[in-house]
Biopython code that builds the backbone (N, CA, C, O; Angstrom):
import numpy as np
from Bio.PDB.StructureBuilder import StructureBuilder

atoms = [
    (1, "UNK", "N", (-6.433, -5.122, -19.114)),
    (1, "UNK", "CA", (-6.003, -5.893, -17.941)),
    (1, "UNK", "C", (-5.331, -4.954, -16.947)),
    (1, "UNK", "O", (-4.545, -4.020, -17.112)),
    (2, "UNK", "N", (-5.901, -5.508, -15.833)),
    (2, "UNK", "CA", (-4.915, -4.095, -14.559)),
    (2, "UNK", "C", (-3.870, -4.832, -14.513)),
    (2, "UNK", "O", (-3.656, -6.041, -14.608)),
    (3, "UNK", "N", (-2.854, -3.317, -14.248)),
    (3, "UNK", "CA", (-1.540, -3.832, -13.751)),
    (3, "UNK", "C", (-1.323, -3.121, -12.467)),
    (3, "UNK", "O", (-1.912, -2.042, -12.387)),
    (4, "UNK", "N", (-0.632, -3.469, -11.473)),
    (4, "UNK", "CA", (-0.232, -2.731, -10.544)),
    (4, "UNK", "C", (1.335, -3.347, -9.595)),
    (4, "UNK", "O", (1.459, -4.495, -9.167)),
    (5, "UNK", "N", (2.219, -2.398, -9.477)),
    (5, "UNK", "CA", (3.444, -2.278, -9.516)),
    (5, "UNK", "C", (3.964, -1.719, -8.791)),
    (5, "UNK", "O", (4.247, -0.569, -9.127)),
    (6, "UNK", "N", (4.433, -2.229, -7.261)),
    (6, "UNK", "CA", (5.128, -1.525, -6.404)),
    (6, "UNK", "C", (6.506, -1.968, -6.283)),
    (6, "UNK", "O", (7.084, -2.988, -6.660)),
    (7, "UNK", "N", (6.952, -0.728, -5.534)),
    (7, "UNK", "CA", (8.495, -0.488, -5.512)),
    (7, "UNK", "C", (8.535, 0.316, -4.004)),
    (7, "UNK", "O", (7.613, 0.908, -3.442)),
    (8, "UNK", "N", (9.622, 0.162, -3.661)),
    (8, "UNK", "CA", (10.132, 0.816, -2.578)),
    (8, "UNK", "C", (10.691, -0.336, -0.808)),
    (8, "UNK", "O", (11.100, -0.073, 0.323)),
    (9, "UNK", "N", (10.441, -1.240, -1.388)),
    (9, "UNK", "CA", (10.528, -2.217, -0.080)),
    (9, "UNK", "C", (12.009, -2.202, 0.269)),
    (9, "UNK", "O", (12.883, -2.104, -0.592)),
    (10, "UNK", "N", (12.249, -2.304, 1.573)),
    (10, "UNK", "CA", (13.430, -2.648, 1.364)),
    (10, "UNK", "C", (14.004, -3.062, 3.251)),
    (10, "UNK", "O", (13.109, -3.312, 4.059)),
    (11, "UNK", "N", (15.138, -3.076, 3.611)),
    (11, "UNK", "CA", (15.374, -3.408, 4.985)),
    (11, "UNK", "C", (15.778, -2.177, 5.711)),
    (11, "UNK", "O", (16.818, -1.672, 5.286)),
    (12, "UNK", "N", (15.237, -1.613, 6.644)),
    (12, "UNK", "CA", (15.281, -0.403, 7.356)),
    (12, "UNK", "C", (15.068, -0.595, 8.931)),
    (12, "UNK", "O", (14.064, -1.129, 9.402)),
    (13, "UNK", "N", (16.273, -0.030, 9.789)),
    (13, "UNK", "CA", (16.152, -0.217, 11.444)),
    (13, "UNK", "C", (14.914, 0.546, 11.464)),
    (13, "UNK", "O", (14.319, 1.283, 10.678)),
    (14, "UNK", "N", (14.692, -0.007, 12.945)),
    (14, "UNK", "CA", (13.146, 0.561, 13.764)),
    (14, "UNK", "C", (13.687, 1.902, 13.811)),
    (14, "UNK", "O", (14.848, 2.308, 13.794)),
    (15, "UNK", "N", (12.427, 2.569, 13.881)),
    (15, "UNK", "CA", (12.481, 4.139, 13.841)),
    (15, "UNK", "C", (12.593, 4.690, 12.561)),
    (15, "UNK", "O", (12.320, 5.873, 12.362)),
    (16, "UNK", "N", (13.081, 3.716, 11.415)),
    (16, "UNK", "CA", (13.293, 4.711, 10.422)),
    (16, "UNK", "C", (11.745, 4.751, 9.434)),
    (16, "UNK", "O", (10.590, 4.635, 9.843)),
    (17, "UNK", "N", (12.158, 4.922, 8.273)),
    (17, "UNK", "CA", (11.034, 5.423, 7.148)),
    (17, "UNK", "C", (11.159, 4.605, 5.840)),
    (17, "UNK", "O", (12.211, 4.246, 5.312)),
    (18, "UNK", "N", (10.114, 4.416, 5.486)),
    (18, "UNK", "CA", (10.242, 4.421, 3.791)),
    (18, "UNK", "C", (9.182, 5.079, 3.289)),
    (18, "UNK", "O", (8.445, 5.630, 4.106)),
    (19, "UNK", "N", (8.823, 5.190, 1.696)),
    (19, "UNK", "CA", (7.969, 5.379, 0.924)),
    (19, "UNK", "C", (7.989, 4.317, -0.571)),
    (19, "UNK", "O", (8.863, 4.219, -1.431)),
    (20, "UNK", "N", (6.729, 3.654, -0.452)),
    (20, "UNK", "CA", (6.741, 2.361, -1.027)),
    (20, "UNK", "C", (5.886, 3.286, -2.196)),
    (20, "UNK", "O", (5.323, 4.271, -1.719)),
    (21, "UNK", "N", (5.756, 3.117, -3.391)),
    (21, "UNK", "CA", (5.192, 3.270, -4.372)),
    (21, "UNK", "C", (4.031, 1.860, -5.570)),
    (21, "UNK", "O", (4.180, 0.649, -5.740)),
    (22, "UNK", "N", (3.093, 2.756, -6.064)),
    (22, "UNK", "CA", (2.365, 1.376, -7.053)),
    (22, "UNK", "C", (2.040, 2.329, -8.474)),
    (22, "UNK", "O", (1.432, 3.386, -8.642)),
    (23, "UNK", "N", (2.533, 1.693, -9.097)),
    (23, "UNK", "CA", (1.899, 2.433, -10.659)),
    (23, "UNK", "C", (1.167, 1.367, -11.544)),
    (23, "UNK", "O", (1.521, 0.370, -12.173)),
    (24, "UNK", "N", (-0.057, 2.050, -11.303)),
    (24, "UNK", "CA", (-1.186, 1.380, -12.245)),
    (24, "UNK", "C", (-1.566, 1.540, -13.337)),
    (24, "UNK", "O", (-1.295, 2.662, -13.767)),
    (25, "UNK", "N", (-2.492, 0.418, -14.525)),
    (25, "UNK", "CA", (-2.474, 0.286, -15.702)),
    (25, "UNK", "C", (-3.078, -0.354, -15.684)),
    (25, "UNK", "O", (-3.086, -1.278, -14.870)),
    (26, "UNK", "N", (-4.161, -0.110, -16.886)),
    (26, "UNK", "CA", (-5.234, -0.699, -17.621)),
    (26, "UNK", "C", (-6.537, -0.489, -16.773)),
    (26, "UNK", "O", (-7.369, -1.393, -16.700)),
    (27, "UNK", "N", (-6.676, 0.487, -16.253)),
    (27, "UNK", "CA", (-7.724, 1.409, -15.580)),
    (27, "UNK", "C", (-7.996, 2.912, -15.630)),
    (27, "UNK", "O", (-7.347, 3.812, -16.164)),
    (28, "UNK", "N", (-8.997, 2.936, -15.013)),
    (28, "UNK", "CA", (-9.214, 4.518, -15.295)),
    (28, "UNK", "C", (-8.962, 4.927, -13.533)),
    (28, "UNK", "O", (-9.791, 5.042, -12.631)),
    (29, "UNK", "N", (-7.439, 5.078, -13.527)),
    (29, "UNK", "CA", (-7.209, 5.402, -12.414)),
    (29, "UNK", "C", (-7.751, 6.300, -11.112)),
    (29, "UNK", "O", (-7.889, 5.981, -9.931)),
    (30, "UNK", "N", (-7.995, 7.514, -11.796)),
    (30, "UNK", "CA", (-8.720, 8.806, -10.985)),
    (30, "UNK", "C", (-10.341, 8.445, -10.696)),
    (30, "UNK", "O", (-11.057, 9.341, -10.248)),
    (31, "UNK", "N", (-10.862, 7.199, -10.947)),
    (31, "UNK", "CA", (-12.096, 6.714, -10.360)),
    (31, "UNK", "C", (-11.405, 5.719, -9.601)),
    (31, "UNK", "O", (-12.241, 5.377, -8.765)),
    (32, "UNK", "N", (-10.552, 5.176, -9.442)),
    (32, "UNK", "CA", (-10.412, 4.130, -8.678)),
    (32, "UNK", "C", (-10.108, 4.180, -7.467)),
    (32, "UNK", "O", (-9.579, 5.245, -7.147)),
    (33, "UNK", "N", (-10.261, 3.299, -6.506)),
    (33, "UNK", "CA", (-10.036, 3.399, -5.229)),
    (33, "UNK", "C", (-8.743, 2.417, -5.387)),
    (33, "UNK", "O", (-8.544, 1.650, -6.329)),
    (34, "UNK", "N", (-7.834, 2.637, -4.144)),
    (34, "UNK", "CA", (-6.667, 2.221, -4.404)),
    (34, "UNK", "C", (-6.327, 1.596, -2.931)),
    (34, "UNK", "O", (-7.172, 1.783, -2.055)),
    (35, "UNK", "N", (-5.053, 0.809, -2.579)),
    (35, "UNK", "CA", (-5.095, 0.848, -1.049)),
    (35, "UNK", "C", (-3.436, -0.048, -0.922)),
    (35, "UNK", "O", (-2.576, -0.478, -1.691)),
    (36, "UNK", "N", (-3.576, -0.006, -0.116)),
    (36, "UNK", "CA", (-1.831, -1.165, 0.309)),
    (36, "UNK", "C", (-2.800, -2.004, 1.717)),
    (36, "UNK", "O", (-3.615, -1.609, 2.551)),
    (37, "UNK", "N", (-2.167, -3.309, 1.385)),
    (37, "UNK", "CA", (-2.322, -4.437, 2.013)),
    (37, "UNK", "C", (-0.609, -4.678, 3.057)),
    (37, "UNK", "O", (0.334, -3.905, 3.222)),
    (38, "UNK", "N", (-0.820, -5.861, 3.477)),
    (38, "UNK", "CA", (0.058, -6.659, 4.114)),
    (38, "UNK", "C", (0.106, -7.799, 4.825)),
    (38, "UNK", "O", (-0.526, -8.073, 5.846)),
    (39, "UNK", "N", (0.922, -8.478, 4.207)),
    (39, "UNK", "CA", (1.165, -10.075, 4.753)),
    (39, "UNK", "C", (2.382, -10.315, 5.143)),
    (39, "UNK", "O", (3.400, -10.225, 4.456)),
    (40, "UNK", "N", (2.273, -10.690, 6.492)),
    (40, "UNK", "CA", (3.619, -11.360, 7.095)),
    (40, "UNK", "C", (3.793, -12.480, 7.055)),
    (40, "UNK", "O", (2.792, -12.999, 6.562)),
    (41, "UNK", "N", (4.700, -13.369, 7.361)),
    (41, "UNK", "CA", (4.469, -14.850, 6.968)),
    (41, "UNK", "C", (3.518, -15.751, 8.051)),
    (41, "UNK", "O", (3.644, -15.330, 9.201)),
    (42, "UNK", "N", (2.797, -16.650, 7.948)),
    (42, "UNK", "CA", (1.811, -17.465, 8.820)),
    (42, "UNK", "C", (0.776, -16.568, 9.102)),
    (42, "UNK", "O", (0.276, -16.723, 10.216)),
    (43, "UNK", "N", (0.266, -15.584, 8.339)),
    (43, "UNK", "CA", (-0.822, -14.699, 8.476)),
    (43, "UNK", "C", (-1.072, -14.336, 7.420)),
    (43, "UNK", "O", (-0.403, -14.346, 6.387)),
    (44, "UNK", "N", (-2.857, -13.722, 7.806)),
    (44, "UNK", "CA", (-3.588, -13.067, 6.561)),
    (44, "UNK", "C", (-3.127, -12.052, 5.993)),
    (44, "UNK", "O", (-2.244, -11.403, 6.553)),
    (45, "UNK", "N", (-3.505, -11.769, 5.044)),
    (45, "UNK", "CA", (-3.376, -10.502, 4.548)),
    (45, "UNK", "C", (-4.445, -9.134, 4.897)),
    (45, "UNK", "O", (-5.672, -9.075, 4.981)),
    (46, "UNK", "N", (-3.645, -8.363, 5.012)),
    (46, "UNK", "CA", (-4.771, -7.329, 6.406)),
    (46, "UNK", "C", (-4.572, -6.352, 5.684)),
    (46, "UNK", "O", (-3.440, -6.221, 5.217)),
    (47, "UNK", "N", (-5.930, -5.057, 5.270)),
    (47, "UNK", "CA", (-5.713, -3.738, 4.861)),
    (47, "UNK", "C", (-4.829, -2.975, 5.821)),
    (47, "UNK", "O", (-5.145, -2.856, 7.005)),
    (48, "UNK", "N", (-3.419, -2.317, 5.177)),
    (48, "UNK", "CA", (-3.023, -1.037, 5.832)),
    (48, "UNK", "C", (-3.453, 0.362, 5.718)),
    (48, "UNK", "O", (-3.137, 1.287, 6.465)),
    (49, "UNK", "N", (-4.111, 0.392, 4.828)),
    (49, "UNK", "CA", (-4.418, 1.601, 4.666)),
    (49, "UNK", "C", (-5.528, 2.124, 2.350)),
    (49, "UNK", "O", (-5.208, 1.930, 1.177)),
    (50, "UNK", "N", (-6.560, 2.677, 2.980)),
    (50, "UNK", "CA", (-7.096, 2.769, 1.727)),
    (50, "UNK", "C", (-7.401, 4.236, 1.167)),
    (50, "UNK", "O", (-7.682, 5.041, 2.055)),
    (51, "UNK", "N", (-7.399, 4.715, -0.084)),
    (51, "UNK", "CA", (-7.483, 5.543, -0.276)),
    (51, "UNK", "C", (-8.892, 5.942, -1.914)),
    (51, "UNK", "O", (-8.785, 5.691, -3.114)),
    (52, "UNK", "N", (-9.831, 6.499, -1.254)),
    (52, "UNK", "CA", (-10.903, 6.613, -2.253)),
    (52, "UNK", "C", (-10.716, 7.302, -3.584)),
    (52, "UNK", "O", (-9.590, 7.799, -3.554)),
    (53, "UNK", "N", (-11.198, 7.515, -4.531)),
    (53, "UNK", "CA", (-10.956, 8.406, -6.060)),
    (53, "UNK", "C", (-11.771, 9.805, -5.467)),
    (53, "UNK", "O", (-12.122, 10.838, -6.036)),
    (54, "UNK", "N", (-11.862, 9.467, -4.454)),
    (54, "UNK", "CA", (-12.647, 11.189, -3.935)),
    (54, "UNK", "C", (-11.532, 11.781, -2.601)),
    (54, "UNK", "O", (-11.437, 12.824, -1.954)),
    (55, "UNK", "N", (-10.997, 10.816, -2.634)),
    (55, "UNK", "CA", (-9.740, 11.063, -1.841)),
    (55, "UNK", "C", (-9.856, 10.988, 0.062)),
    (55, "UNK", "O", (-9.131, 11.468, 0.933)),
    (56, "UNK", "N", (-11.332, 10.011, 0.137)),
    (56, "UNK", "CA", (-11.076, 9.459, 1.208)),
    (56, "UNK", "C", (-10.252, 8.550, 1.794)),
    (56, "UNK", "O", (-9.480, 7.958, 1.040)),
    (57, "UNK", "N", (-10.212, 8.161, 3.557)),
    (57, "UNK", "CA", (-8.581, 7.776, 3.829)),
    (57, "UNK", "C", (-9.371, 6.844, 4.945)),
    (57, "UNK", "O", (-10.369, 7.098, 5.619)),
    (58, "UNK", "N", (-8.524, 5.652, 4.876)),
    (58, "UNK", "CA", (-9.303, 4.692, 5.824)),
    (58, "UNK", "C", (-7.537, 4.348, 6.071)),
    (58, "UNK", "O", (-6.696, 4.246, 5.178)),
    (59, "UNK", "N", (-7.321, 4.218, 7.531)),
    (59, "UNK", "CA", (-6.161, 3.256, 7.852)),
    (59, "UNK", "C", (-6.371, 2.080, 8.961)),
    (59, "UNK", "O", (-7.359, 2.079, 9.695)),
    (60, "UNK", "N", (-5.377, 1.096, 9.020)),
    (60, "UNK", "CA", (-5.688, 0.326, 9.656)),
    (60, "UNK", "C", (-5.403, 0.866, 11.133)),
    (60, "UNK", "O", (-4.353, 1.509, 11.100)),
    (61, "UNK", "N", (-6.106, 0.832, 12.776)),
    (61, "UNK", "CA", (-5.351, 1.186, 13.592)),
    (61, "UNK", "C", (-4.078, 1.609, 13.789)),
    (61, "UNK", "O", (-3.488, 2.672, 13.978)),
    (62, "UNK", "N", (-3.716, -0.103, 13.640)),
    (62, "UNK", "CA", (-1.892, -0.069, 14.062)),
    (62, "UNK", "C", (-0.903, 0.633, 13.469)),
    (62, "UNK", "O", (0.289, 0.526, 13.757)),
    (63, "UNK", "N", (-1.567, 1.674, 12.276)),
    (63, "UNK", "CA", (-0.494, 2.417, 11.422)),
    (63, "UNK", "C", (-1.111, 3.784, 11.673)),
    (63, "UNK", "O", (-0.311, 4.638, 11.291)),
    (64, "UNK", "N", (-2.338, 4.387, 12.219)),
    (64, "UNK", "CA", (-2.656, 5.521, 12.032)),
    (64, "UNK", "C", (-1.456, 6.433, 13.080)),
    (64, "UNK", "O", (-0.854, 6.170, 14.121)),
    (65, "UNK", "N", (-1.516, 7.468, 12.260)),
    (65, "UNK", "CA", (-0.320, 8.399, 13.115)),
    (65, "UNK", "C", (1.168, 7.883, 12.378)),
    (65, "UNK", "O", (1.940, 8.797, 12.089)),
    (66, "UNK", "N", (1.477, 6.885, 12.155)),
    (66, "UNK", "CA", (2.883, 6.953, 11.478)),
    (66, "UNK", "C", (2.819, 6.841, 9.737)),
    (66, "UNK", "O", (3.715, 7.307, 9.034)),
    (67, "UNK", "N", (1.848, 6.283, 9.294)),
    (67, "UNK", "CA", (1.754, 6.076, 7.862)),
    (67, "UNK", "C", (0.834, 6.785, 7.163)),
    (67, "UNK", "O", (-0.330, 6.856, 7.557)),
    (68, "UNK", "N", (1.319, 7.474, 5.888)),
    (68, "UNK", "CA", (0.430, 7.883, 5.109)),
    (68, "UNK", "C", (0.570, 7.930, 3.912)),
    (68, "UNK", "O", (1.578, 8.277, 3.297)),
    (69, "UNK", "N", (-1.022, 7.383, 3.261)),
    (69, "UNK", "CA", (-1.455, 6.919, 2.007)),
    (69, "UNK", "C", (-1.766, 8.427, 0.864)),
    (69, "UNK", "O", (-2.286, 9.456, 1.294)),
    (70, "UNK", "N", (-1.440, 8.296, -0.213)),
    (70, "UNK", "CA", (-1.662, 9.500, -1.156)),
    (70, "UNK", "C", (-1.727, 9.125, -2.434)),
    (70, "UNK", "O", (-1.888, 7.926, -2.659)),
    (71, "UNK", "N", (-1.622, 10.018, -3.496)),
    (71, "UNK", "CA", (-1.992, 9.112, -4.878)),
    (71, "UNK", "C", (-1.946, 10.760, -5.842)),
    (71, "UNK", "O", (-2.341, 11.883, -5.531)),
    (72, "UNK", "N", (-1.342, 10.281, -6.960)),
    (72, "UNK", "CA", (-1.107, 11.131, -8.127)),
    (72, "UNK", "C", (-1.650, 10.640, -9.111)),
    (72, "UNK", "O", (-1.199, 9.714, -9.784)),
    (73, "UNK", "N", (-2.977, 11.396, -9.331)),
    (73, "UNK", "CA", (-3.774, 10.722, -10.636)),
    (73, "UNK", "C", (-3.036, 11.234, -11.743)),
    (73, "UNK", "O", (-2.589, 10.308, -12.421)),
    (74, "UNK", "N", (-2.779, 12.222, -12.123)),
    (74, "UNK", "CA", (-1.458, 12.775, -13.203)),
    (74, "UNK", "C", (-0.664, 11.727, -13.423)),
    (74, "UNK", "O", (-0.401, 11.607, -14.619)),
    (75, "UNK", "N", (-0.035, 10.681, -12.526)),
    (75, "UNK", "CA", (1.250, 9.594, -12.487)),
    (75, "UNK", "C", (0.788, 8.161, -12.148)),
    (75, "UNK", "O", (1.514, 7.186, -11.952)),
    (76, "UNK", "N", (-0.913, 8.237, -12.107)),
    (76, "UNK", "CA", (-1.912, 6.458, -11.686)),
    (76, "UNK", "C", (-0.456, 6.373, -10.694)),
    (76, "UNK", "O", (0.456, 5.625, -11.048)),
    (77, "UNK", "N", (-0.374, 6.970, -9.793)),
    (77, "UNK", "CA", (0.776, 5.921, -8.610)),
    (77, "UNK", "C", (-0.018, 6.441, -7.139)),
    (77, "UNK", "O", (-0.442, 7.557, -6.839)),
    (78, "UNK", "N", (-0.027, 5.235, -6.424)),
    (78, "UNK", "CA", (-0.458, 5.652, -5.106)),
    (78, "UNK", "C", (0.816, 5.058, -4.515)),
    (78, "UNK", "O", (1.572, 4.115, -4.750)),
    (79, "UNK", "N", (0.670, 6.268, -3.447)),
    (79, "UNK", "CA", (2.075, 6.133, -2.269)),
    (79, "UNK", "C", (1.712, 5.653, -1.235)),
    (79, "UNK", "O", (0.514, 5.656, -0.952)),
    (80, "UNK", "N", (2.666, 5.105, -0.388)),
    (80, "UNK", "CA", (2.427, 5.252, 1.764)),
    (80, "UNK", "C", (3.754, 5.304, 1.685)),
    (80, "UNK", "O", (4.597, 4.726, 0.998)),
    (81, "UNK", "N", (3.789, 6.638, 3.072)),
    (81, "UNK", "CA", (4.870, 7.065, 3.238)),
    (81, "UNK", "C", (4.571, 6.244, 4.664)),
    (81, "UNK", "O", (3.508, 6.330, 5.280)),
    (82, "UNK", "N", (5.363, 5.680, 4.943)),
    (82, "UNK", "CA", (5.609, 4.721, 6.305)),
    (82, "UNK", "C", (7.084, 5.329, 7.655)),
    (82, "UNK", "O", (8.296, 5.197, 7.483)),
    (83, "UNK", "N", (6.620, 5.745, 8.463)),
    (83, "UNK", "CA", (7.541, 6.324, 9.047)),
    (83, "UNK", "C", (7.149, 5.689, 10.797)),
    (83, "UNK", "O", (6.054, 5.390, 11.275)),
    (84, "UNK", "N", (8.601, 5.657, 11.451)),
    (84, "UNK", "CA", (8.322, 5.212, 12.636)),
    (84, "UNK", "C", (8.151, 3.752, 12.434)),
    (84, "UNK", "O", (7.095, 3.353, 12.926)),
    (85, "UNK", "N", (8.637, 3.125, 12.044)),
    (85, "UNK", "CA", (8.646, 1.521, 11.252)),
    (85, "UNK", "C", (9.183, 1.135, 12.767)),
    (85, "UNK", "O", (10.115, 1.594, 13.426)),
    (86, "UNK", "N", (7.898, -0.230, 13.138)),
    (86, "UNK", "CA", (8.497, -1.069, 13.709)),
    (86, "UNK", "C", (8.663, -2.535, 13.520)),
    (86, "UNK", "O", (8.056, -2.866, 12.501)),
    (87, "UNK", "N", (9.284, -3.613, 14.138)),
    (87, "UNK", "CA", (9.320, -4.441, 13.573)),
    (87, "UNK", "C", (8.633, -5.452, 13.280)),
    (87, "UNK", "O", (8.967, -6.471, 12.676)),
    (88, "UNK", "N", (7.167, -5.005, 13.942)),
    (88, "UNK", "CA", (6.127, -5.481, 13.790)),
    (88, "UNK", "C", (5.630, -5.275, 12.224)),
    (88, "UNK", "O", (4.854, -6.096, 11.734)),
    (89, "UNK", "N", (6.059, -4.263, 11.541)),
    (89, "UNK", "CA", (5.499, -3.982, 10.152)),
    (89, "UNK", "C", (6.339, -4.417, 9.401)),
    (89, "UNK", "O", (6.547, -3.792, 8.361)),
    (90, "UNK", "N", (6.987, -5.457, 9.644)),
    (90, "UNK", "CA", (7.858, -6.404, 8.741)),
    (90, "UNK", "C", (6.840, -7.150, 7.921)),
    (90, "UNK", "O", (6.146, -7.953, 8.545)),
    (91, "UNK", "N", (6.623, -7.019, 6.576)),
    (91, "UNK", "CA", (5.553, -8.114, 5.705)),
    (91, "UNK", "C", (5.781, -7.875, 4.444)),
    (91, "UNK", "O", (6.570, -6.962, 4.201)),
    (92, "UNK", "N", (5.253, -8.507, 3.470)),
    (92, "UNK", "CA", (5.068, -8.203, 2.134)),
    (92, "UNK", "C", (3.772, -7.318, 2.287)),
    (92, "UNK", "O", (2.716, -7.491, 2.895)),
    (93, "UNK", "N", (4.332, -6.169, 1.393)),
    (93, "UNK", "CA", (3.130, -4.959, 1.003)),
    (93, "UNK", "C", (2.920, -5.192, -0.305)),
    (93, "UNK", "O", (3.786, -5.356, -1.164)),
    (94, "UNK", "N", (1.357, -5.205, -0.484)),
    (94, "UNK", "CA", (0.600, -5.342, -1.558)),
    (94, "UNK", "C", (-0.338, -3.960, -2.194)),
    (94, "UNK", "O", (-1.165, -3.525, -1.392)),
    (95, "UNK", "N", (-0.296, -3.518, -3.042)),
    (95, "UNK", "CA", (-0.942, -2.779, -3.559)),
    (95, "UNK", "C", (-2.385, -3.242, -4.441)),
    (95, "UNK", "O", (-2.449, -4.048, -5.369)),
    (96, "UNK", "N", (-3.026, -2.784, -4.080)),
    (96, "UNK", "CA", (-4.655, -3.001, -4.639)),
    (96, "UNK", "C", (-5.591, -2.073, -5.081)),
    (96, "UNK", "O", (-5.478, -0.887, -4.772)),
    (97, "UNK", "N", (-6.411, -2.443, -5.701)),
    (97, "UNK", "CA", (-7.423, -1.911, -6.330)),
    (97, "UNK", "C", (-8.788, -2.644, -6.299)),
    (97, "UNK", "O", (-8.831, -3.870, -6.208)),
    (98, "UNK", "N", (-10.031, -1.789, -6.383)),
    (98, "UNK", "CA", (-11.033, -2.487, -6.266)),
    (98, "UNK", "C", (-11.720, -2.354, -7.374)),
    (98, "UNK", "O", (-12.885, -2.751, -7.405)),
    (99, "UNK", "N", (-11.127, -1.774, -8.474)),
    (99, "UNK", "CA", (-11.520, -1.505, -9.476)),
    (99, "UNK", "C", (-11.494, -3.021, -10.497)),
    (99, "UNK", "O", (-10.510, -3.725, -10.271)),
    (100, "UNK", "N", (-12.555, -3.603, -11.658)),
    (100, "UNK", "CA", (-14.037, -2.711, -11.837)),
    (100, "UNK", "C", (-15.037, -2.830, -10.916)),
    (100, "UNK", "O", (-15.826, -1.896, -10.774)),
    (101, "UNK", "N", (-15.138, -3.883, -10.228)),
    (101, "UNK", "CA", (-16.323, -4.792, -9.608)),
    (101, "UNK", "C", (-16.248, -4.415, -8.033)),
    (101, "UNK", "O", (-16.673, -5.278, -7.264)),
    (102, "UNK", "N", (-15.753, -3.220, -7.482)),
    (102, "UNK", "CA", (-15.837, -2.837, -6.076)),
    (102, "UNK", "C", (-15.703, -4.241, -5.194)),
    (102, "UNK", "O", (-16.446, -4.518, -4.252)),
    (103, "UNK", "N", (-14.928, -4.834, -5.539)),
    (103, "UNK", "CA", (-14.487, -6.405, -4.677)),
    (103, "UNK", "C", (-12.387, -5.515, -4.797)),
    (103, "UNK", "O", (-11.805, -4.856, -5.658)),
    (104, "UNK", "N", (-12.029, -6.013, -3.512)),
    (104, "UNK", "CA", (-10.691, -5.585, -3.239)),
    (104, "UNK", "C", (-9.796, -6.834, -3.753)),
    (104, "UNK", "O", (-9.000, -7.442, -3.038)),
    (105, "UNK", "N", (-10.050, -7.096, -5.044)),
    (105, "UNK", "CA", (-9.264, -8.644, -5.392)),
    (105, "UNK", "C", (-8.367, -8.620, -6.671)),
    (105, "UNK", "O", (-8.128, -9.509, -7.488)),
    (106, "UNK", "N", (-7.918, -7.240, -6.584)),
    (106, "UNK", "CA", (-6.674, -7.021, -8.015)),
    (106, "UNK", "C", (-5.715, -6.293, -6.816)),
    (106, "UNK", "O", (-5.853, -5.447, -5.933)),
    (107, "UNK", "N", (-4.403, -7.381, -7.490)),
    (107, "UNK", "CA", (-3.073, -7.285, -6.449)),
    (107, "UNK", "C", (-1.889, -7.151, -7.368)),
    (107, "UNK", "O", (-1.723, -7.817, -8.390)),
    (108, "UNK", "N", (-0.966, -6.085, -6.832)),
    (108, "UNK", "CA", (0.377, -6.182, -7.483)),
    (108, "UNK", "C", (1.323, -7.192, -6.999)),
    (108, "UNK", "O", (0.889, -7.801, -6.021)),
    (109, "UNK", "N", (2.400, -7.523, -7.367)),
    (109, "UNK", "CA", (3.002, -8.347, -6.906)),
    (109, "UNK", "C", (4.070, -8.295, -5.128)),
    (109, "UNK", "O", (4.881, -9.067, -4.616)),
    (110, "UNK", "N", (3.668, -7.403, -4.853)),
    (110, "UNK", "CA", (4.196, -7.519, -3.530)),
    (110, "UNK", "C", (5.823, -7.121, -3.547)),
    (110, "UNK", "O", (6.738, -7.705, -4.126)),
    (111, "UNK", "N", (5.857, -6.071, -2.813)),
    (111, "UNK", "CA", (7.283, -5.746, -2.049)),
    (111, "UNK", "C", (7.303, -6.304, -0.458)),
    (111, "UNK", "O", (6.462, -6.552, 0.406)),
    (112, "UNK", "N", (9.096, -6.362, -0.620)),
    (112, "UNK", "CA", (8.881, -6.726, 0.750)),
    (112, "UNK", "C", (9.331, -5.510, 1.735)),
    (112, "UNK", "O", (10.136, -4.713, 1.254)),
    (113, "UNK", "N", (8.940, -5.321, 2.904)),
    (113, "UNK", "CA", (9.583, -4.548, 3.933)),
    (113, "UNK", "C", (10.381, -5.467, 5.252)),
    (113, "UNK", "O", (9.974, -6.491, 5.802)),
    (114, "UNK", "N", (11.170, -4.979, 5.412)),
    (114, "UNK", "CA", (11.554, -5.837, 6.758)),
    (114, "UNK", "C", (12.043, -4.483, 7.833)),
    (114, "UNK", "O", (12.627, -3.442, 7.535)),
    (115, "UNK", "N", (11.551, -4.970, 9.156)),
    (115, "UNK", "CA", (11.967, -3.558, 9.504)),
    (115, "UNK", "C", (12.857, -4.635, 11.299)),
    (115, "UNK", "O", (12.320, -5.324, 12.166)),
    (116, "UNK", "N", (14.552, -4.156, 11.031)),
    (116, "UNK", "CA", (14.923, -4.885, 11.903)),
    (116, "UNK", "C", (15.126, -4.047, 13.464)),
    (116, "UNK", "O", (15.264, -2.824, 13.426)),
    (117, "UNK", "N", (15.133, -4.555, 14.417)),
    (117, "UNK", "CA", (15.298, -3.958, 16.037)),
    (117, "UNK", "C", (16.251, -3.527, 16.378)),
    (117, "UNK", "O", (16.361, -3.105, 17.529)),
]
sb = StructureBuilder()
sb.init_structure("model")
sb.init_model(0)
sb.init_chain("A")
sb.init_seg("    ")
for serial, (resi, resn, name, xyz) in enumerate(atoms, 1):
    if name == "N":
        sb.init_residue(resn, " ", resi, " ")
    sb.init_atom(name, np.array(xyz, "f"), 0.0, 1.0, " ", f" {name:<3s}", serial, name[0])
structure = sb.get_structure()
């Protein structure tokens, strides 16, 4: 059974940074593609950013240039280092996997970020 497990959310003024973390289980991590999501409240949940087992990098617009996605197959943990936070990127961040069935529908339980003005 996958597990996946993020950490790092937390409340941070505009301008500042975090680095949110996910440690995964019950996969064969270093094939997997990995990614962080986000949901704010009264909205979908929208890719922020994805990262391939070949170590390709897909981000969403609105984060390219301040956020970046990485991953330690040695430690199954994929990172986003989020910097330049505005308060628009206030949401619950989700960590995902598309692993086995290449469908993006295995979710950790969600951190939250709040990023205040």
């Amino acid at each position: 059974q996958v597990r996946l497990v993020e950490s790092g959310g937390a409340l941070v003024q505009a301008g500042g940074s975090l680095r949110l973390s996910c440690v995964a289980s019950g996969l064969i991590f270093r094939l997997s593609a990995m990614g962080w999501y986000r949901q704010a409240p009264g909205k979908q949940r929208d890719v922020v950013a994805r990262i391939g087992s070949g170590g390709g990098l897909e981000y969403a617009a609105s984060v390219k240039g301040r956020f970046t996605i990485s991953r330690d197959n040695a430690k199954n943990t994929v990172y986003l280092q989020m910097n330049s936070l505005k308060p628009e990127d206030t949401a619950v961040y989700y960590c995902a996997t598309n692993y086995p069935a290449g469908n993006w529908n295995t979710w950790g339980q969600g951190t939250q970020v709040t990023v205040s003005s």
